[in-house]
C-alpha positions in Angstrom: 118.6 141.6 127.2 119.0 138.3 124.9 116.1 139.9 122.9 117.8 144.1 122.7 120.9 142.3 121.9 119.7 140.4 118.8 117.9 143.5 117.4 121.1 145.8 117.9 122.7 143.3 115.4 120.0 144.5 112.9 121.8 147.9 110.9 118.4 148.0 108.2 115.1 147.4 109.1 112.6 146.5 106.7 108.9 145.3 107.2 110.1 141.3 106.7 112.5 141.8 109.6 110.3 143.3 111.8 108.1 140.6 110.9 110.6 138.0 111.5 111.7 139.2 114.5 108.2 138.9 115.9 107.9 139.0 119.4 111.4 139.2 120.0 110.9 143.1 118.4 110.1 144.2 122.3 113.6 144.7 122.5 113.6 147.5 120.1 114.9 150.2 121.8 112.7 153.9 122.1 116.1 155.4 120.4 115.7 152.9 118.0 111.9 153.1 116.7 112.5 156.8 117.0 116.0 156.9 114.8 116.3 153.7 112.8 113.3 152.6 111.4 111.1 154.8 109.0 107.6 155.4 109.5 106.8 154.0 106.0 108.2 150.7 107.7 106.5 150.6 110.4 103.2 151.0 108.8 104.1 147.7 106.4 104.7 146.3 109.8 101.5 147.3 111.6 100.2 143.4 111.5 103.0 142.0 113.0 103.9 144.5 115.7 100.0 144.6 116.3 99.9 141.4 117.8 103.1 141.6 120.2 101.7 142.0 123.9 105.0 142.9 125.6 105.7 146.5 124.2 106.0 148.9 127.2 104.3 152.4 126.9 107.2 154.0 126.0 107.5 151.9 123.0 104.4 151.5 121.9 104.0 155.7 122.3 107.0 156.2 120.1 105.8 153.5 117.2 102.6 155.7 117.1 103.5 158.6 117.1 106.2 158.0 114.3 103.2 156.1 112.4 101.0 159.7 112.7 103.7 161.7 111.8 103.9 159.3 109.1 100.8 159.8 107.5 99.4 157.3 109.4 95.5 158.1 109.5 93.1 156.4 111.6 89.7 157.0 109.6 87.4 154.1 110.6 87.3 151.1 112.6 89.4 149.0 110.8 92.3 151.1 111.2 92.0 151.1 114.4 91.8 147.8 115.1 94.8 147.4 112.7 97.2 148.7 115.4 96.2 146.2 118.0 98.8 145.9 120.9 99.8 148.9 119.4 96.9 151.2 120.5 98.0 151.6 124.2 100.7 154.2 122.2 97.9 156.3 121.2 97.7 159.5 123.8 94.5 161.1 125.1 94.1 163.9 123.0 94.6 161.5 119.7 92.3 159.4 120.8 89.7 161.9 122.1 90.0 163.9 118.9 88.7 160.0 117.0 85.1 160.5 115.2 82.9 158.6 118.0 81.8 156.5 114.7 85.5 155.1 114.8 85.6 153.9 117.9 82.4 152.5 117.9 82.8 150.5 114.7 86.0 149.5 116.4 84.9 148.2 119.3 82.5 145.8 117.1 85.1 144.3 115.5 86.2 141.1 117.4 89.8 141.6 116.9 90.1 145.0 118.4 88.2 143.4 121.6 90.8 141.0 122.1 
């Protein structure tokens, strides 16, 4: 609560306050990753949310698939791995429709491991 309550303070989000919030960002709403934040800001803030391990599906889901509709293109390994935490969000047929060269260049990189 402590954590939603901070981030409903925030009016304009930008990729250093997403940053800044750091893990304290899990108390982003669905509304308001879906409303509030643009994709182009969300992809600046890829390496930070990446690494937050509390997002719940829901979340996580709706950051993705604002960062595809985006532009957001997942066309090796590394940008893949980039979305760390993040990848839980991606759904079945996103992830089945990957080049089996992505995932397996992804799943050599240490970082996407962990």
């Amino acid at each position: 609560q402590v954590a939603s309550s901070l981030v409903g303070k925030f009016e304009n989000f930008t990729p250093a306050v997403l940053d800044d919030l750091g893990q304290v960002a899990v108390g982003l709403s669905v509304s308001d990753i879906k409303t509030s934040i643009s994709g182009e800001v969300l992809e600046a803030a890829v390496p930070a949310l990446a690494e937050i391990q509390a997002w719940t599906p829901e979340q996580s889901r709706a950051i993705i698939n604002k960062l595809l509709s985006s532009g957001y293109q997942i066309q090796d390994g590394q940008s893949l791995a980039k979305l760390g935490s993040l990848v839980a969000g991606l759904n079945s047929s996103t992830a089945r429709s990957l080049p089996p060269e992505v995932i397996w260049e992804a799943i050599k990189l240490p970082e996407f491991v962990q």
